[in-house]
C-alpha distance (Angstrom), angle and dihedral (degrees) to the residues before:
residue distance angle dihedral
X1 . . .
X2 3.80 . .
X3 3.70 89.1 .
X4 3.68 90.2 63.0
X5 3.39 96.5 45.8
X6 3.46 93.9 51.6
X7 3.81 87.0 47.1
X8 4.05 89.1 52.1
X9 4.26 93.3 46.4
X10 3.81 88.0 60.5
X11 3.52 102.8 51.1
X12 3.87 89.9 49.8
X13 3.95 95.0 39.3
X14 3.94 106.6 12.9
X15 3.34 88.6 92.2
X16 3.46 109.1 36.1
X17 4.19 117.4 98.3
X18 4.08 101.1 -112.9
X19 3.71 117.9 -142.5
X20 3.91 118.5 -158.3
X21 3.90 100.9 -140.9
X22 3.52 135.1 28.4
X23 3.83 96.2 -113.2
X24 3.71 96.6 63.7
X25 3.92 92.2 51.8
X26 3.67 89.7 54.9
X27 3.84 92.7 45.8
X28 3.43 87.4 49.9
X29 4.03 100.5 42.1
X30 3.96 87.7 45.8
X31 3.68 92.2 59.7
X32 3.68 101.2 39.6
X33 3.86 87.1 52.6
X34 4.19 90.2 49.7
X35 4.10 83.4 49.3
X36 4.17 99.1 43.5
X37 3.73 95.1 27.7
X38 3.94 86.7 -137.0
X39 4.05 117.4 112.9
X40 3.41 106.4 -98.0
X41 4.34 115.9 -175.5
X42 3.78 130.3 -171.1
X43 3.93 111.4 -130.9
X44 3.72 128.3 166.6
X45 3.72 127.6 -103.2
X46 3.56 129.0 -116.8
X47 3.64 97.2 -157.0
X48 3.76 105.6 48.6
X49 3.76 93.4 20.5
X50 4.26 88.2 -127.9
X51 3.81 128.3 107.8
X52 3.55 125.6 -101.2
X53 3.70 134.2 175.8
X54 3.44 131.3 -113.9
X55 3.91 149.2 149.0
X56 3.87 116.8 -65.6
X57 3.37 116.0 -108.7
X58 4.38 111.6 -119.6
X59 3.68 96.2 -103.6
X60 4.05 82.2 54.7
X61 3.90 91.7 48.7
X62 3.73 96.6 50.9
X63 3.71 95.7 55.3
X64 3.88 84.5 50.2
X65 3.49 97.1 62.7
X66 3.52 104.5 27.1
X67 4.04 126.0 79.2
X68 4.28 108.5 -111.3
X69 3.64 106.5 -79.6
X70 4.07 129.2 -127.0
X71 3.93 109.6 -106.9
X72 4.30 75.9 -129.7
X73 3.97 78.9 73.9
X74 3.42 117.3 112.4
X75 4.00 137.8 -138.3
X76 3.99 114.9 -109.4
X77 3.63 103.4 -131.9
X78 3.86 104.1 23.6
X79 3.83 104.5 30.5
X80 3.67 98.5 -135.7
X81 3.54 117.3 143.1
X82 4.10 111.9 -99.5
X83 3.63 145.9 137.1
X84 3.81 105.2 -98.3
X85 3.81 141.6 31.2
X86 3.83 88.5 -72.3
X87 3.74 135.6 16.0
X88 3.58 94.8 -125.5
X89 3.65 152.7 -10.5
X90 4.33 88.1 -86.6
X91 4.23 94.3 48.8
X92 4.17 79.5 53.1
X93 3.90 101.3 53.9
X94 3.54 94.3 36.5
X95 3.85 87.1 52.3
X96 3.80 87.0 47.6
X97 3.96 87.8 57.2
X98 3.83 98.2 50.1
């Protein structure tokens, strides 16, 4: 069992440049996103217990680009009052499917 999840924790972080502290990442993330003009965040790894970089997920994005939203704000697809354009991850792929 450890053996697999050994084998598992490299393919998702073997890869991946590790950073020791949190402010490097962000250094790091901030620049690559000025060079690629895609949002790029720091976050810290489960596996290896470092920080890598990586792209930001589309929940992350929005929130990015948009002004902070009233909590009177409501999801697209279900209409229940949240933060964002949809309450969660679900409300988003089932809007995606309509």
């Amino acid at each position: 069992m450890e053996n697999e999840i050994s084998k598992y924790s490299w393919i998702r972080c073997g890869r991946k440049r590790r950073y020791e502290n949190v402010g490097s990442a962000v250094r790091v993330a901030k620049l690559m996103s000025k060079r690629t003009g895609g949002w790029l965040i720091a976050y810290e790894c489960i596996d290896c217990g470092g920080w890598h970089v990586g792209k930001a997920s589309y929940d992350q994005e929005i929130v990015r680009q948009q002004p902070k939203r009233m909590a009177k704000d409501r999801c697209n697809y279900c209409g229940k009052v949240c933060h964002g354009v949809y309450c969660d991850v679900t409300c988003r792929k089932n809007a995606g499917k309509s």
